[in-house]
C-alpha positions in Angstrom: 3.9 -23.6 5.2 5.0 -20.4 7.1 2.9 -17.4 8.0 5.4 -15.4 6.2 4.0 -17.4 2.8 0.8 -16.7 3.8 1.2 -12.9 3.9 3.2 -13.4 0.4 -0.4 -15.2 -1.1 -2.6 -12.6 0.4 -0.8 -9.3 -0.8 -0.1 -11.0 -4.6 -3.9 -11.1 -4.5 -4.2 -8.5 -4.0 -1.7 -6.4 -6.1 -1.9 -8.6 -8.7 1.3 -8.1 -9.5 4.9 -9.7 -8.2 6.8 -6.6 -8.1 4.2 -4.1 -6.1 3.7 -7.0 -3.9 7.3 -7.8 -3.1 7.6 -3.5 -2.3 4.6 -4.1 0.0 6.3 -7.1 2.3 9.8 -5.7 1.7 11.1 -8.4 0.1 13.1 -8.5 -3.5 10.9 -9.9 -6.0 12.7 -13.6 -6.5 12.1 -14.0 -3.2 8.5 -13.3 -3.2 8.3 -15.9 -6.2 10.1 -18.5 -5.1 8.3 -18.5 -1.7 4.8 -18.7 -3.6 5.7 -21.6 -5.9 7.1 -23.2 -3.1 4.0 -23.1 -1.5 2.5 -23.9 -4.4 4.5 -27.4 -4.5 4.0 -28.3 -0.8 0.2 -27.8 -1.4 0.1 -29.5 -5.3 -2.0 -27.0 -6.4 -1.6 -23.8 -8.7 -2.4 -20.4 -6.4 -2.3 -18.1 -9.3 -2.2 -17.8 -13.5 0.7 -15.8 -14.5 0.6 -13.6 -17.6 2.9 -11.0 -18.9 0.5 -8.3 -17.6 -0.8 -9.7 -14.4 -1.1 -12.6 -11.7 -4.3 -13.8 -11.0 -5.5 -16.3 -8.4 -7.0 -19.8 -9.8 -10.5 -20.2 -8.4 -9.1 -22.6 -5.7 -6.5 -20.1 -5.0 -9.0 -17.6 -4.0 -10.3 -20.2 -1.6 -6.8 -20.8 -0.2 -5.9 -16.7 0.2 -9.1 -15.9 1.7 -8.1 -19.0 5.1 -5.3 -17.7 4.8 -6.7 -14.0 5.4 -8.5 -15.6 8.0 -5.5 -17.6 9.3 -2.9 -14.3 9.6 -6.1 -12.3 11.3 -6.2 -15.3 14.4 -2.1 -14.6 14.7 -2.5 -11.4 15.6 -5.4 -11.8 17.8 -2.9 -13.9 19.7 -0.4 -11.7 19.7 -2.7 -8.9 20.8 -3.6 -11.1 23.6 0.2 -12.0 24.4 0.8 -8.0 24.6 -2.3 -8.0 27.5 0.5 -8.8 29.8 2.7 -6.5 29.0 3.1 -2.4 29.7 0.4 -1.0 27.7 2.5 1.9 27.1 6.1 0.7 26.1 5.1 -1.6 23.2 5.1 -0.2 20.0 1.3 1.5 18.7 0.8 1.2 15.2 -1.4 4.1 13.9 -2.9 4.2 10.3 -4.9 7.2 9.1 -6.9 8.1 5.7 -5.2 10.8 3.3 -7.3 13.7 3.8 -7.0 13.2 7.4 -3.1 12.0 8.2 -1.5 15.4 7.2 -3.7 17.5 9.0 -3.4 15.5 11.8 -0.2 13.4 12.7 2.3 16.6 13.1 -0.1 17.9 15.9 -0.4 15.2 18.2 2.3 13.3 17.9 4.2 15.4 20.4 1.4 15.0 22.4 1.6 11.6 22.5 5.0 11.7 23.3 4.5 13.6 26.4 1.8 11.3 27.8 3.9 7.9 26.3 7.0 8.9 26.1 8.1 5.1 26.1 5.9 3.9 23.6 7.3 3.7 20.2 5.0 4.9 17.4 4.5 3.6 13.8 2.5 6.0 11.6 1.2 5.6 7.7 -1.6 7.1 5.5 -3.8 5.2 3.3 -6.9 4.6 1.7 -9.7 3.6 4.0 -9.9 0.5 2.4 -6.2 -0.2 2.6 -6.0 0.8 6.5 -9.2 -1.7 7.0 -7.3 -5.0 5.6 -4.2 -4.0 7.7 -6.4 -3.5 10.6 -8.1 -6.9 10.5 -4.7 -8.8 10.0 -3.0 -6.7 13.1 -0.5 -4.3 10.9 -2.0 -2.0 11.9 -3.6 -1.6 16.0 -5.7 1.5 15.5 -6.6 4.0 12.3 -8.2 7.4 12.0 -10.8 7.6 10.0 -14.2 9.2 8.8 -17.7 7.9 10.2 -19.6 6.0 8.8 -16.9 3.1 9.4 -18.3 -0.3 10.1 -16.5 -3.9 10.4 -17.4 -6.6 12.5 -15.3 -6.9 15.6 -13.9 -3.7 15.4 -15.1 -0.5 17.7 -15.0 2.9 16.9 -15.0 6.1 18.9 -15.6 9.6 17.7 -13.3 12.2 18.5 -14.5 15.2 16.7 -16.9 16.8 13.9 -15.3 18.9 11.5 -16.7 21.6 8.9 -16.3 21.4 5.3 -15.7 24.8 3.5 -15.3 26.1 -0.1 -11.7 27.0 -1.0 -11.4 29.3 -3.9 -9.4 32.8 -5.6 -9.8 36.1 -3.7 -11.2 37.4 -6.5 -13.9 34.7 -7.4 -17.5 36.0 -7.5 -18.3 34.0 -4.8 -16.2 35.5 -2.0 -18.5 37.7 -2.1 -20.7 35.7 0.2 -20.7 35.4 3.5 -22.0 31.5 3.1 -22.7 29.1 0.2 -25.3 27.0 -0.7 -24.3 24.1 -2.5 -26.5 24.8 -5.5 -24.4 27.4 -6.4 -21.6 25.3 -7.0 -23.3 23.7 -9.9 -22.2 26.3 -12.4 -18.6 26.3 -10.9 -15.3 24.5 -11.8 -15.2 22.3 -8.8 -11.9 20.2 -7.9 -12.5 16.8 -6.8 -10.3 14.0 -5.7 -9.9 10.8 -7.4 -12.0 7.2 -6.9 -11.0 5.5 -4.1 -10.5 8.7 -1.5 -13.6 8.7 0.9 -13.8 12.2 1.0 -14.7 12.7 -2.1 -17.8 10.5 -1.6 -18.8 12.7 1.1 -18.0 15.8 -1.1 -20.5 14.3 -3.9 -23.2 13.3 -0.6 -22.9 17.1 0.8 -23.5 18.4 -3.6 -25.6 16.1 -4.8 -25.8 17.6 -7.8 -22.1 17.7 -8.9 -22.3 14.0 -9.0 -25.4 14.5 -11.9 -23.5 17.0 -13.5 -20.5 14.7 -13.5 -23.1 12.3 -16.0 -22.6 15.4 -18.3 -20.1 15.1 -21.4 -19.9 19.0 -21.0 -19.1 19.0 -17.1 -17.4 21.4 -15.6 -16.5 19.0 -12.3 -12.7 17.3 -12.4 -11.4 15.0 -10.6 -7.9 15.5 -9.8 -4.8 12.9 -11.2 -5.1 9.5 -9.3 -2.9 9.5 -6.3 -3.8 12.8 -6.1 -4.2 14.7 -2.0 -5.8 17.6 -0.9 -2.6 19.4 -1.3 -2.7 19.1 -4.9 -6.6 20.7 -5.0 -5.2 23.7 -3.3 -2.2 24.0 -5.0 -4.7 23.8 -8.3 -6.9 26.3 -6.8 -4.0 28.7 -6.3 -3.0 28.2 -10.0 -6.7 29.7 -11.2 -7.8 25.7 -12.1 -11.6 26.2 -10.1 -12.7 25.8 -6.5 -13.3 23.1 -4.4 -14.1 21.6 -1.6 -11.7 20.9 2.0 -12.1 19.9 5.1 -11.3 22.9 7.4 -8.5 21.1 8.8 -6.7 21.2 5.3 -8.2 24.7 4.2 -5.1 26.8 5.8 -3.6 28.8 3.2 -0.1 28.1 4.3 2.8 28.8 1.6 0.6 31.7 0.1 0.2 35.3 1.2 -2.6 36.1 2.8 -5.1 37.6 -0.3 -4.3 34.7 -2.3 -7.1 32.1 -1.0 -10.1 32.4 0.6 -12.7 29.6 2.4 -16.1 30.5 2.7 -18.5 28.0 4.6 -21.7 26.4 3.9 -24.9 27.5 4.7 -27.0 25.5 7.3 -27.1 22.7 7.5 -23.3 23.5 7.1 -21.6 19.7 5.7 -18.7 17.8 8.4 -17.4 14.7 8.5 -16.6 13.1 11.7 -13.4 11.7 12.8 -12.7 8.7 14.9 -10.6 5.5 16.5 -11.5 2.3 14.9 -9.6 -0.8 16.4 -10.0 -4.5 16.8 -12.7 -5.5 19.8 -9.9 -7.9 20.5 -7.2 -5.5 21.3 -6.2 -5.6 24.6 -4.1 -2.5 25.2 -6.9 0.1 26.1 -4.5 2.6 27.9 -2.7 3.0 24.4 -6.4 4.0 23.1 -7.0 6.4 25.4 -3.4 7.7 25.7 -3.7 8.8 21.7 -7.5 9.8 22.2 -6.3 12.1 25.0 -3.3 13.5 22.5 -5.9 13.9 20.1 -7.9 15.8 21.8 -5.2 17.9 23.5 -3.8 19.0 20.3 -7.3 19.7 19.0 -8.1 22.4 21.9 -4.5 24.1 21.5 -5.7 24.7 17.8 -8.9 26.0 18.9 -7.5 28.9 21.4 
């Protein structure tokens, strides 16, 4: 039994699927197989029913992916402990951050970094909150960027900023008229949402509750954007005449379209924001790396902001 089998268990339960979970642990897919049913053999026990359509783990299986969950989450508490000892800033950081926030972001202060760290290698990827929390927990991943409320045991968080939401929409829609928008109006409107499983959109439907009634309603006028859909693709639907929606202020810059195209009009007070922060492992010794990417963070922030 080898850690490496371990992670093969725990991502096949997850995907459900040999092929998406050899892509995930880079690995062709025989390999991935052959590794689980040799694990399979040395235990005596099935992990998983196979079907044309999907894997699924046996009930004792479960049992068996969630130690070993619990089993790959120890090894890289030891290795976070091994790196105590080491320059805090020349090993490798690995940074996750959500979707809506990643793009917006990443470009801005990573240079930043790199002139406070220039030795320390960074790793950067997107994903869904609850993606980017797994990886955490099992050490993948040493610190994400993400929007409050986030809560996990053993893991701390640290707010960097509060950021605005704002209505996107045509030049020429009635309601650029305004100066501010309550989110009442909206009710009547085409409003562009993102799909399940973005976080963003939950705190879009918290900030209106009354799209997320209206949604209830066979004649709604609310969509919700293709899965795998970004932020990018709600503006790009805006610009097309599709309806309005809803951005973080961060992702609200009209780039790629002259300057009459697209207009943002805020909320009215209480204005909506979401607040970004640093979640990492309580057990993660490298605190200067923390701060060094706060500090970038933060930097970047107040060059956007003169």
């Amino acid at each position: 039994m080898t850690l490496t089998e371990l992670r093969y268990i725990v991502t096949l339960a997850q995907e459900q699927h040999f092929g998406r979970a050899a892509e995930r642990c880079f690995v062709s897919q025989p390999t991935l197989s052959i590794a689980v049913k040799k694990l399979e053999e040395e235990l005596g026990v099935a992990l998983f029913e196979r079907s044309k359509s999907r894997v699924q783990a046996t009930p004792l299986g479960e049992k068996i992916v969630a130690q070993a969950n619990l089993v790959l989450e120890q090894t890289a508490a030891i290795k976070d402990i091994a790196n105590a000892g080491k320059d805090q800033l020349s090993s490798p950081l690995h940074v996750g951050a959500i979707f809506t926030i990643g793009p917006y972001l990443l470009p801005h202060f990573i240079p930043e970094l790199q002139k406070i760290a220039s030795k320390m290698p960074l790793y950067v990827e997107e994903g869904y909150t609850a993606t980017l929390r797994q990886k955490l927990r099992k050490g993948e991943l040493d610190v994400i960027i993400v929007a409050l409320p986030f809560t996990e045991a053993d893991v701390v968080t640290q707010p960097l900023f509060d950021e605005p939401f704002v209505v996107l929409m045509p030049h020429d829609h009635p309601l650029a008229e305004k100066e501010a928008i309550h989110p009442d109006e909206l009710d009547a409107e085409n409003v562009l949402l993102l799909g399940e499983g973005h976080c963003f959109r939950d705190q879009v439907l918290a900030t209106c509750p009354n799209l997320q009634s209206s949604m209830d309603d066979p004649h709604s006028r609310i969509r919700t954007a293709a899965e795998g859909s970004s932020l990018e693709t709600l503006r790009h639907m805006v610009a097309s005449g599709l309806g309005i929606t809803i951005l973080p202020m961060s992702a609200a810059v009209t780039a790629n379209y002259s300057n009459n195209m697209l207009v943002t009009r805020p909320f009215t007070q209480p204005a909506p924001s979401r607040t970004v922060a640093l979640a990492w492992r309580a057990s993660f010794p490298r605190y200067k790396a923390i701060e060094a990417l706060r500090k970038a963070i933060n930097m970047c922030r107040l060059a956007d902001a003169k």
